[in-house]
C-alpha positions in Angstrom: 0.0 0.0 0.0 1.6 3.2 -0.6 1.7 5.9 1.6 -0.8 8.2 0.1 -3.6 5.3 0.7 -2.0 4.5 4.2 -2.8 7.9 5.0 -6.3 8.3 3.8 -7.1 5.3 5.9 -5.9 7.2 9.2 -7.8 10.5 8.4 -10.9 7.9 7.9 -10.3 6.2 10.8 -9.4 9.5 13.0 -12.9 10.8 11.3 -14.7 7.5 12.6 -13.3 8.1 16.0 -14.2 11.4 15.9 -17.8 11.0 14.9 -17.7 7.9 18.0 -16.6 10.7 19.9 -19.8 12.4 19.3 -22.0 10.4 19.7 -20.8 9.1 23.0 -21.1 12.8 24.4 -24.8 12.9 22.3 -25.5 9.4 24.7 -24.6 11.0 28.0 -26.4 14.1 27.8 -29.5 12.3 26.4 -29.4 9.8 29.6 -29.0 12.9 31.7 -32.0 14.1 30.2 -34.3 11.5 30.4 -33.4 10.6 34.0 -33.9 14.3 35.0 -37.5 14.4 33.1 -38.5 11.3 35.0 -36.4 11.0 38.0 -36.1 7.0 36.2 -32.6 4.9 37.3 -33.4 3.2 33.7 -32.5 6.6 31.9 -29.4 6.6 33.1 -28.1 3.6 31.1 -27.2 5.5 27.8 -25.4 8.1 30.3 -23.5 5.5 31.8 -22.2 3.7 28.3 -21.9 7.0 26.7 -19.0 8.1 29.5 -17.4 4.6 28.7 -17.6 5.1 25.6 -15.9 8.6 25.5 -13.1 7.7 27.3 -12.9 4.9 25.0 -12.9 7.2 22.0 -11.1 8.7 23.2 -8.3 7.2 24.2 -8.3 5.6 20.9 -8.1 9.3 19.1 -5.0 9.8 21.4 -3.4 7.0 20.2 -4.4 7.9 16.6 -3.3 11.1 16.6 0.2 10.6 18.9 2.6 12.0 16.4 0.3 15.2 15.8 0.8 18.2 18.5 -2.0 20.1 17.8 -4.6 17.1 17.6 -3.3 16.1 21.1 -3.9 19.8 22.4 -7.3 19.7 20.9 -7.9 16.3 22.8 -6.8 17.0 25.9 -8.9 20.4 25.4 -11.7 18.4 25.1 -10.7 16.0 27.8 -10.9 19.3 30.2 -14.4 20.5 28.6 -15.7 17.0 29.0 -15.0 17.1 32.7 -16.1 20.4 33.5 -19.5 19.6 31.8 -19.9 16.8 33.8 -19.0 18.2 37.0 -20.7 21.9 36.5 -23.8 20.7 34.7 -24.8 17.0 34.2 -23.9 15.9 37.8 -25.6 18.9 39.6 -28.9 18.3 37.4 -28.9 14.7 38.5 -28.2 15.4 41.9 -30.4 17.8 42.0 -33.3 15.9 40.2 -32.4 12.9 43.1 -33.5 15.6 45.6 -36.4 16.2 44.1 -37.3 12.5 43.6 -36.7 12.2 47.9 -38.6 15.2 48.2 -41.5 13.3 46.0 -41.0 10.7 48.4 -41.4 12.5 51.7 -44.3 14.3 50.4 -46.2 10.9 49.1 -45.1 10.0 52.7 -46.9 13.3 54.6 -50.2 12.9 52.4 -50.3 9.2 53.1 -50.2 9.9 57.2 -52.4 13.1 56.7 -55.2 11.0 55.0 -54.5 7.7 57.6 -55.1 10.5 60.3 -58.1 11.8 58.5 -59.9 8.1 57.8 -58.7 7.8 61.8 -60.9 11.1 62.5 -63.5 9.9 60.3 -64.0 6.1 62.0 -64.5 8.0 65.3 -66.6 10.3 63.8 -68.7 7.5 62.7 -68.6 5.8 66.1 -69.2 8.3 68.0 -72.6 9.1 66.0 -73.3 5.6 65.8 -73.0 5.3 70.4 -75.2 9.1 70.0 -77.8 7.0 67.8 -77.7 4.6 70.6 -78.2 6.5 73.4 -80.6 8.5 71.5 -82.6 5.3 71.2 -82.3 4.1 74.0 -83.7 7.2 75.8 -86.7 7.0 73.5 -87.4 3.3 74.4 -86.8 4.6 78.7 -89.3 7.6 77.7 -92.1 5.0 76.5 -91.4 2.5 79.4 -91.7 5.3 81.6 -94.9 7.0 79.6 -96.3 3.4 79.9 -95.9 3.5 83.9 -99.2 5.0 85.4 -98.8 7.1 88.6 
């Protein structure tokens, strides 16, 4: 193979890499998404391949591009921007979309007890209008025996 071809094979394969790359970064940030819509463990799949995938990538571009400077510049640039994304923006939203799935959880909690105390509330209501129905009868049925007594 002569060296022209040999070369147009790397670009190729540094553009493949490249694209990889991309898509990888396209994966995590989708994931983030859809767990922070839903507050869903399951969304968080495609996040979680996506960052093996990126370091993958590349690690892989670096080895591609070794003898070029400026392409490993541009990598470890990105490198830098990938970490800083993650820490300053796709970690907080998760974290922060965790407290609000607790939060959920503590308020399912409080409207649980609130309506346990209410159907409490309720049950003695109901009891204590079913003894008044009692004692109201029971006063009507001492009012006849003691209309039926002749003094």
């Amino acid at each position: 193979m002569n060296g022209a071809v040999k070369h147009n094979i790397h670009t190729y394969n540094v553009i493949n890499a490249s694209a990889d790359l991309l898509v990888s970064l396209v994966n995590i940030e989708s994931g983030a998404r859809g767990f922070v819509i839903t507050g869903r463990d399951q969304f968080l799949g495609p996040l979680e391949s996506g960052e093996r995938d990126f370091q993958s990538n590349l690690a892989l571009l670096r080895q591609l591009t070794k003898d070029n400077p400026a392409q490993q510049r541009c990598l470890a640039e990105t490198q830098t921007m990938h970490d800083q994304w993650l820490r300053e923006d796709i970690n907080i939203n998760l974290e922060l979309r965790r407290q609000v799935v607790a939060g959920q959880q503590s308020f399912e909690a409080l409207i649980e007890r609130v309506a346990q105390m209410s159907m409490e509330n309720s049950e003695a209501v109901a009891d204590t209008s079913r003894t008044a129905q009692g004692l109201q009868q029971l006063a009507l049925s001492l009012e006849k025996q003691v209309a039926s007594f002749h003094f």
